[in-house]
C-alpha positions as CSV (number, residue, x, y, z in Angstrom):
1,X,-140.7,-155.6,143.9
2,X,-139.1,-153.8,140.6
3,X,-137.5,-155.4,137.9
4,X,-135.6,-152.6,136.8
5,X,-132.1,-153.2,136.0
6,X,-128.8,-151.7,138.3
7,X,-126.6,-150.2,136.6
8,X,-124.4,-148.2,138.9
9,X,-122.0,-147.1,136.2
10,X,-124.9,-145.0,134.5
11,X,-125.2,-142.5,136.8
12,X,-121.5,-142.0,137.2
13,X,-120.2,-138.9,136.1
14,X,-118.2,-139.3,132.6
15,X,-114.3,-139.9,132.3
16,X,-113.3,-136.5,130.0
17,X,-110.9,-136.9,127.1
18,X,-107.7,-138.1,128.4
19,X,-104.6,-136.0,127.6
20,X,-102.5,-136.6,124.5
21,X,-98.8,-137.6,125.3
22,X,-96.7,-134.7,124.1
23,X,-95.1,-134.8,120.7
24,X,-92.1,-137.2,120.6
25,X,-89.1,-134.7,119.4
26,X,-87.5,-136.7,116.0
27,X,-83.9,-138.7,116.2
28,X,-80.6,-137.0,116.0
29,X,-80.3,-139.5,112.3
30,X,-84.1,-137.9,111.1
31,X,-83.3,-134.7,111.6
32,X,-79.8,-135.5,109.6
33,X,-81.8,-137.0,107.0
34,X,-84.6,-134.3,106.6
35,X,-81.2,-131.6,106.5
36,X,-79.6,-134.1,103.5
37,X,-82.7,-133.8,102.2
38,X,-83.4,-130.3,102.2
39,X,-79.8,-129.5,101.4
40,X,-80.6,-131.5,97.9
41,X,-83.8,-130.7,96.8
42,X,-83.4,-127.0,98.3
43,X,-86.5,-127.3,100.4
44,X,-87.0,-125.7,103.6
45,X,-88.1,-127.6,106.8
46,X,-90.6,-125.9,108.6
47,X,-89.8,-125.1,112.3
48,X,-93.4,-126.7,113.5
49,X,-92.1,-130.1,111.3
50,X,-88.8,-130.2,113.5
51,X,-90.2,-130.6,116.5
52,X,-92.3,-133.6,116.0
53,X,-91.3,-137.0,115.4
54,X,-94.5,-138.3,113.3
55,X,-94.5,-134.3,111.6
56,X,-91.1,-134.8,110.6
57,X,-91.4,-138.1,108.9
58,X,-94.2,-137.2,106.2
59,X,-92.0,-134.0,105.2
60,X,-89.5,-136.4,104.8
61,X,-91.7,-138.5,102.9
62,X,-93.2,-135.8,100.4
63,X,-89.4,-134.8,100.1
64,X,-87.2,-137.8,99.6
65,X,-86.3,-139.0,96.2
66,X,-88.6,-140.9,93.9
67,X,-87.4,-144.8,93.2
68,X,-85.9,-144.6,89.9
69,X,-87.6,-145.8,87.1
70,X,-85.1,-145.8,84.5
71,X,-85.0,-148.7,82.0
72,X,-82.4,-149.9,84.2
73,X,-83.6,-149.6,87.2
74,X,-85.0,-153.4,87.1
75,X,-81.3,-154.6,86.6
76,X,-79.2,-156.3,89.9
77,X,-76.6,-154.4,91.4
78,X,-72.6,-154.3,90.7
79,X,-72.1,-155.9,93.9
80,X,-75.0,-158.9,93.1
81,X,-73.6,-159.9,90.3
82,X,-69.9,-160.1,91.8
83,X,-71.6,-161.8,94.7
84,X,-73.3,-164.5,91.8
85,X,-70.1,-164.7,90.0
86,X,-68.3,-165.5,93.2
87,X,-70.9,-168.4,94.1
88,X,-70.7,-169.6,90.6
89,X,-67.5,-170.1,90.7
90,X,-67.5,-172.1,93.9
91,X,-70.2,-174.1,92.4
92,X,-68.6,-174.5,89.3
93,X,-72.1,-173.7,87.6
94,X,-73.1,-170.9,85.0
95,X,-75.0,-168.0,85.8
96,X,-78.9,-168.3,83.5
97,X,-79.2,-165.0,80.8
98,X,-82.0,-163.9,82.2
99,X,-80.7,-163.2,86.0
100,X,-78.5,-160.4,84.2
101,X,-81.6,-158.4,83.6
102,X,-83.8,-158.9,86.5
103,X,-82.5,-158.1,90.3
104,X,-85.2,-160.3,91.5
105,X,-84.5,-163.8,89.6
106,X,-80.6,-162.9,90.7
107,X,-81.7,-162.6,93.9
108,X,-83.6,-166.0,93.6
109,X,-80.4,-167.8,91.7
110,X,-78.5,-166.1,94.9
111,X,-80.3,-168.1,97.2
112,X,-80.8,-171.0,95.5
113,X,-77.1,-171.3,95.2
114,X,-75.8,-170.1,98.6
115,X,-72.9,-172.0,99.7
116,X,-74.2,-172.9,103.1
């Protein structure tokens, strides 16, 4: 009697390398965004890049506008500071210094203060 061990699967032949799903073709709003893009920076979009979904978005990324880092670019919006000023007033409190210069604490005063 052997003691060798079955193993049926070893002798089968070996799955080959499955196909790749074709590339998905980008959105109707990508391809609007990668032409607003291009239209600003005066880039071109190569033709291989607008046919491809995944393609596509890293142009778009290597492409689009840097966050701004401007001395004011820290400091909340027009509309969050109407939007504090509005709740302050319902709450009949004052608005801290400091949130003036920082988007995030006005975003934390904002929700701290919510009328719910």
């Amino acid at each position: 009697m052997s003691v060798e061990p079955q193993l049926p699967h070893l002798d089968a032949p070996r799955q080959g390398v499955l196909p790749l799903a074709p590339p998905q073709a980008p959105s109707a709003k990508q391809l609007q965004y990668a032409h607003a893009i291009a239209a600003k920076t005066g880039a071109v979009i190569p033709r291989d890049r607008r046919r491809n979904s995944t393609a596509l978005s890293a142009w778009i990324d290597a492409h689009k506008a840097r966050a701004d880092t401007s001395r004011f670019a820290n400091y909340p919006s027009s509309k969050q500071v109407a939007f504090a000023e509005r709740i302050a007033r319902i709450k009949h409190r004052d608005i801290p210094q400091e949130c003036f210069r920082d988007k995030r604490l006005m975003a934390r005063w904002i929700d701290g203060n919510k009328p719910r």
